[in-house]
Each structure stands twice: as C-alpha cells, then as structure tokens.
C-alpha positions as CSV (number, residue, x, y, z in Angstrom):
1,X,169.8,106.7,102.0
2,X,167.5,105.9,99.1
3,X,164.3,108.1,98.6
4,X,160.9,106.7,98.6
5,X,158.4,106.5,94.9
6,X,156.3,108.1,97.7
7,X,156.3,111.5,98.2
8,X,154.8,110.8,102.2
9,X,157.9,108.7,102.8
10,X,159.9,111.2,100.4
11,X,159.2,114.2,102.7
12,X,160.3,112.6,105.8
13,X,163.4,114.5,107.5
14,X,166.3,112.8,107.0
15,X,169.3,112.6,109.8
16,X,172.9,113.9,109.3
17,X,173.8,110.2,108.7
18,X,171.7,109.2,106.6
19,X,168.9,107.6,108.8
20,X,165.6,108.9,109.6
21,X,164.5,111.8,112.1
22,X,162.1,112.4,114.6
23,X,158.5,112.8,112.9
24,X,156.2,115.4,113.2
25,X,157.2,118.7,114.7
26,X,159.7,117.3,117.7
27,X,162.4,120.1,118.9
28,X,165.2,117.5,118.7
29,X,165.8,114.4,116.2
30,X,167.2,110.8,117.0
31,X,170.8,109.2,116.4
32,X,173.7,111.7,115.7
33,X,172.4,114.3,115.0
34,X,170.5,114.9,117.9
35,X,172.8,113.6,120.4
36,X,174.2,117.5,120.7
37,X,170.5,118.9,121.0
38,X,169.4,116.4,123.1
39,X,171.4,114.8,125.9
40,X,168.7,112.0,126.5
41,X,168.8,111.2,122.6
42,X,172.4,110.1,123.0
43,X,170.5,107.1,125.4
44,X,169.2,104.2,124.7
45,X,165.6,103.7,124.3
46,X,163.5,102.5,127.3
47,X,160.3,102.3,128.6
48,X,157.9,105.5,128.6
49,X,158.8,106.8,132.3
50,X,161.9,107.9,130.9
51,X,160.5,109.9,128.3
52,X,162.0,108.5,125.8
53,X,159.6,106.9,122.6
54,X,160.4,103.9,122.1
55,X,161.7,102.7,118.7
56,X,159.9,101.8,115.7
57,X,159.1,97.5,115.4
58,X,157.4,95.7,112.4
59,X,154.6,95.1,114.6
60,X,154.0,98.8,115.2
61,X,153.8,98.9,111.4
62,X,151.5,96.0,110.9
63,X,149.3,97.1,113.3
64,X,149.3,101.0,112.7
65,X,148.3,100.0,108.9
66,X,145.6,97.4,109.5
67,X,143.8,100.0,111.8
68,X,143.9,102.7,108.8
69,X,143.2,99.9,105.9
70,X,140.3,98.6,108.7
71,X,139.1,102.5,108.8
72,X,139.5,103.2,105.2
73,X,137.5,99.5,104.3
74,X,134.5,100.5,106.9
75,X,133.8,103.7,105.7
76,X,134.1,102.3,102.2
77,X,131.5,100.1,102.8
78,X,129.2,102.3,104.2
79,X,129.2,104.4,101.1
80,X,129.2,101.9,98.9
81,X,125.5,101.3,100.5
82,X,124.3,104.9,100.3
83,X,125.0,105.0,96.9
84,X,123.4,102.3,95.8
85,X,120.5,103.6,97.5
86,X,120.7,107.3,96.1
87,X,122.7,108.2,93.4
88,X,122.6,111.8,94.6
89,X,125.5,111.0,96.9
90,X,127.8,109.9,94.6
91,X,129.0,113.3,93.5
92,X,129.4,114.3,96.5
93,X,130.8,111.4,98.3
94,X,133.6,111.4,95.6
95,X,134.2,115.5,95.3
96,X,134.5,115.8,99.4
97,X,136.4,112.1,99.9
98,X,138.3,112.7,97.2
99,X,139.7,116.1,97.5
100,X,139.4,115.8,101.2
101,X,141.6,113.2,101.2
102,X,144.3,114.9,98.8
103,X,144.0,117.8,101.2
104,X,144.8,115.8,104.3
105,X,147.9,114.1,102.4
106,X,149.7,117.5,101.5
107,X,149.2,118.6,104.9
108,X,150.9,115.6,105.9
109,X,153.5,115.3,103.6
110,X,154.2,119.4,103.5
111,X,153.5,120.0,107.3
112,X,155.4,117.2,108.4
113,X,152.5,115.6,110.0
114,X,152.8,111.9,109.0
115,X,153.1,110.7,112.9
116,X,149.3,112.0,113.3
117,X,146.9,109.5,114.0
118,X,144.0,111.9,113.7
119,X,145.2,113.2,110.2
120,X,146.2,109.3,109.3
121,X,142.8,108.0,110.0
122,X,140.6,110.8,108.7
123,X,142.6,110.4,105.7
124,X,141.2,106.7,105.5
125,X,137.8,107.8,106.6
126,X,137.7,110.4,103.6
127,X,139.3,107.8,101.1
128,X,136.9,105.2,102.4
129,X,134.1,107.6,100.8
130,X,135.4,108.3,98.0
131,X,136.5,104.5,97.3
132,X,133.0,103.1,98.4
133,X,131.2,106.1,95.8
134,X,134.0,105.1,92.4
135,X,133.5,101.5,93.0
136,X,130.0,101.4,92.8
137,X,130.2,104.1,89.7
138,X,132.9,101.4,88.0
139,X,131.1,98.7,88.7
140,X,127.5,99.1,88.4
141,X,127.4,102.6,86.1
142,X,130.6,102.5,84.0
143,X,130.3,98.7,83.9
144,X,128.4,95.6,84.0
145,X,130.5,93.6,86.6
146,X,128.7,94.9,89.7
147,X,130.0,93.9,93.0
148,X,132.1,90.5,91.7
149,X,133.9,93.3,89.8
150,X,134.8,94.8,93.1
151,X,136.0,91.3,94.9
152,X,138.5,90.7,91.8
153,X,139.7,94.0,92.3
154,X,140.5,93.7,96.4
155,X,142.4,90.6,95.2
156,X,144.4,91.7,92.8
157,X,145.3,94.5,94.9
158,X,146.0,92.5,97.8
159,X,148.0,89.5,95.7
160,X,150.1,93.0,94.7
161,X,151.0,93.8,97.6
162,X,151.7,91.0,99.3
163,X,153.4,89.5,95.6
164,X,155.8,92.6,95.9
165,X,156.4,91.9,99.5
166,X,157.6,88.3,98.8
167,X,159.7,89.6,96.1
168,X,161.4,92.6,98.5
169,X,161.7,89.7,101.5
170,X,163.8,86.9,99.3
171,X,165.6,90.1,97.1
172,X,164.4,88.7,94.0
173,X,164.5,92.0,92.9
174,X,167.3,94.8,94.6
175,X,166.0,97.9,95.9
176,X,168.9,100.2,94.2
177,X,169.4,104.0,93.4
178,X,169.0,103.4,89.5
179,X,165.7,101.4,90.4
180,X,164.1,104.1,92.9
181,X,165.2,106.8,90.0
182,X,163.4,104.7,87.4
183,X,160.3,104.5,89.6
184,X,159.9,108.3,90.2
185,X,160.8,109.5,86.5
186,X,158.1,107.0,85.5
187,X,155.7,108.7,88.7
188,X,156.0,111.9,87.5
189,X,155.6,110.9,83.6
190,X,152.3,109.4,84.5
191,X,151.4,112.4,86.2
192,X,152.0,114.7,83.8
193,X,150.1,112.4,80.9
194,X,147.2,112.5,82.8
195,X,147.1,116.5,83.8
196,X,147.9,116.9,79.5
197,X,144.9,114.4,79.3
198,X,142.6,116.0,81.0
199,X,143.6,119.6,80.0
200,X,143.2,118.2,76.2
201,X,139.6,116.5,77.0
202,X,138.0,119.5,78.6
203,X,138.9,121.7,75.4
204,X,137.5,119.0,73.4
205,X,140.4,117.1,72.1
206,X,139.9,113.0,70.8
207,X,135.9,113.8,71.2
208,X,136.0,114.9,74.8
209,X,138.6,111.9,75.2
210,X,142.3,113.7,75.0
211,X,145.2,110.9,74.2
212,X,142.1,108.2,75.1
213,X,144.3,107.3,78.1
214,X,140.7,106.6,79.5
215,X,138.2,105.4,76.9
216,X,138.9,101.8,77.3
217,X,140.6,100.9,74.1
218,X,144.1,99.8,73.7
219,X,146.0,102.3,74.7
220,X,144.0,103.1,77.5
221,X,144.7,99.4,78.6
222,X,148.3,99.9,78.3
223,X,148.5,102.7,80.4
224,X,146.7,101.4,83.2
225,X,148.9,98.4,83.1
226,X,151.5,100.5,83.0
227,X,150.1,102.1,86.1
228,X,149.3,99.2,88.5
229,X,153.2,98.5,87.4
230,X,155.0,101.4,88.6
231,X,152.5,100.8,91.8
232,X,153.7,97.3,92.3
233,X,157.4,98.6,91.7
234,X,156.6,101.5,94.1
235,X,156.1,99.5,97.1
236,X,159.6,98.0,97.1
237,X,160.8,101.5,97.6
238,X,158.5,101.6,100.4
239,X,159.1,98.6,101.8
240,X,162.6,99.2,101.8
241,X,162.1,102.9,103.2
242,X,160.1,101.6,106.1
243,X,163.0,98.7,106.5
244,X,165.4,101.7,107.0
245,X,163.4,103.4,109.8
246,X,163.1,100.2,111.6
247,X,166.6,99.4,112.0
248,X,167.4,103.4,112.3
249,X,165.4,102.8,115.5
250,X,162.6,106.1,114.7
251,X,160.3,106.6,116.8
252,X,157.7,104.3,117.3
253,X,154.3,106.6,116.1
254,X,156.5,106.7,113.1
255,X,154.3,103.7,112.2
256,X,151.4,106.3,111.2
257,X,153.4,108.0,108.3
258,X,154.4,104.3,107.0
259,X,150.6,103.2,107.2
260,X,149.8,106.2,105.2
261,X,152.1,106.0,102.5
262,X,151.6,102.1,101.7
263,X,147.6,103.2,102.0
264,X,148.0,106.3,99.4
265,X,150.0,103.1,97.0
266,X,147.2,100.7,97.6
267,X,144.4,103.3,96.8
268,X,145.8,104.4,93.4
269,X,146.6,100.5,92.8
270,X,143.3,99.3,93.6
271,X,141.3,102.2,91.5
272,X,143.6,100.9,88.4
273,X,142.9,97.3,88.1
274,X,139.4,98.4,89.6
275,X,139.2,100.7,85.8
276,X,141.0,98.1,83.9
277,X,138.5,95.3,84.7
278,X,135.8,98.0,83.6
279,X,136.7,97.8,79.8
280,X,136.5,94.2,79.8
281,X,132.8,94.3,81.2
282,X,131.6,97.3,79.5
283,X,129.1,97.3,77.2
C-alpha cells in the first residue's frame, strides 16, 4: 500500500493487508483484520438495518467534497466582502481562519478524526476566511490585478486538478513507490525552506527577505512554480489513495477524510499560483 503526499490520507490506519481501516475511533476495523474482532465484519455489506456502513463509492467522494469546496467557497466569499469594506478584518480573518484551520487539520490527522463532518466542514468554514481575507490582500494590496487576479487563479487551480485527474484516469503517468517517495522528500524540503526563510527574515536576513523565496524576483518565481508542481504531483498520490479505499470497500463517511485532504491540496495550490500571478501585476 503506497502512502499518500498528504499527511490526512498519510495518517489513516492501515489494515493487516494492506487496505484501509475503519475511520475515526471505531472499536473494530473492516476486511481481515477485523473479521476476528468483529463477527459482522466478516459479512458483506448491506443496507443500514443491519448495522453495517455501507462501503465507500466515487459518488460518496464527489459529493462529500463539493459540499466542503461549496462551504469553504461561501465563506470565502463572504470575507472577501468584509474586507473590502474594512480593512481591520483582514488580520484577523487571516490569524483565526488560518491558524484555526491548521488547528482543526492536526486534530484530524493526529486524532484520527478525518470521518467528521463537523471537523471537515468547520475546517472549510475557517479556510474560507482565511482564503476570502489573502485573496483580497494579493490582489488588491500586494497587487494591482484585483478580482480578475482572483478568477485566473480559481482556473488554474481547477484546470490542475482536473489536468492531474485526466492524467491519473488514462495512466499517463504511474502512481509508483519511487514517485510517492519523490513527492514527499520534495514536501518536506519545501517545508523546511520556508521555516529557514522565515526564521532568516525575522532576524533581518536579505533586508527582511531571507533566501527571497517571497520577494517576487526570480527565484521567488521558481519556487512557487516549483510549489504548484509538487501540488499537481501530490494529487495523483491522492487520487490513487482514495482509488485504494474504494475498492478496499471503507466505510462510506470515509468520504470526509478524502474531501479533506484533496481540499488541504487545492488550498496550498490555489494560494501559489494566487502569489505567483502577484509579481507579474505588482508595481
């Protein structure tokens, strides 16, 4: 079983064959290894007066994600306009979406809570904020390309995605061990450029700047398009880790923890080409 790019998929429990457990905080897993905890998990699925969840479809996935990406794009909005209006919000719009949001995905990931609805869509609801409070700081403060900016931006993110799911469908491009090793070395090497970065630019280093990883020059255009890459590249590990739970038959409100972690992708995806198109319309 190939790990996910994504540490929500990542942290999900794994059965003794390699599939995919039960979610959230259950008392017995599905497949093997539950079948001696659990006499009914040795059954096949059926409908909910036997107690037993029914398994995971692609429709459970679509669905599950469009409500969050629905959640997350409403709230967004919303901010967006109360920004605009007072600037005074934007601090704290971004400090309590932002950080509220990071809170809610640990918890998540760490407590084994990806099945949640609740933590799933207050996740969106907090991202929303902190999404609608950046875009209008990149696009109307940081740059001139106001809310066309924006548009380009939910475009590119979405030709991304939907790009990377063509090339997962036809296997343009395999989803193997060496790849998904690839991917995560280059996760955690962006990760810890941009903690050195910002260590270096609070004590002053390159003008208040560190590397200039985010001044808008060169390299800070190369690193953000070799951000939205390994984001592209991450979601045919997801893809494929979703793939897996389907056919390993999880449970169906397994669908939350998959919406969450293509979500957490697109976020980070769409706040890089969002700051890449700023240096091309900054003055």
């Amino acid at each position: 079983m190939r790990e996910s790019s994504n540490p929500v998929f990542r942290s999900l429990p794994k059965q003794q064959g390699g599939g995919y457990a039960q979610f959230g905080g259950g008392a017995a897993g599905y497949g093997a290894a539950a079948t001696q905890a659990d006499p009914y998990a040795a059954q096949p699925y059926t409908d909910q007066s036997s107690q037993v969840s029914r398994p995971l479809t692609i429709d459970d996935v679509v669905t599950k994600t469009g409500i969050t990406l629905a959640v997350l794009s409403a709230v967004a909005v919303v901010s967006y306009f109360l920004v605009s209006q007072n600037l005074g919000l934007m601090m704290p719009f971004t400090l309590v979406g932002g950080l509220g949001g990071f809170a809610l995905v640990m918890i998540a990931t760490f407590g084994r809570k990806q099945d949640n609805p609740a933590i799933v869509l207050s996740y969106a609801a907090l991202e929303g904020l902190f999404l609608g409070a950046a875009s209008f700081l990149f696009a109307n403060l940081v740059s001139t390309g106001g809310p066309g900016m924006i548009a380009q931006a939910i475009v590119g993110t979405l030709g991304v995605f939907f790009g990377m799911l063509v090339v997962y469908k036809t296997g343009a491009i395999r989803v193997t061990p060496k790849l998904t090793r690839m991917i995560i070395a280059g996760l955690f090497g962006v990760m810890a450029l941009m903690l050195l970065n910002i260590v270096l630019a609070l004590f002053g280093v390159g003008g208040g700047e560190g590397f200039g990883l985010r001044s808008g020059g060169p390299l800070a255009i190369g690193f953000s398009l070799l951000c939205i890459a390994l984001a592209a590249f991450s979601f045919l590990i997801d893809f494929d880790a979703a793939d897996q739970m389907v056919r390993a038959g999880v449970p169906s409100k397994a669908g939350w923890g998959i919406a969450l972690g293509l979500t957490v992708t697109l976020v980070w995806l769409y706040l890089e080409i969002l700051r890449l198109l700023s240096y091309f319309q900054n003055d």
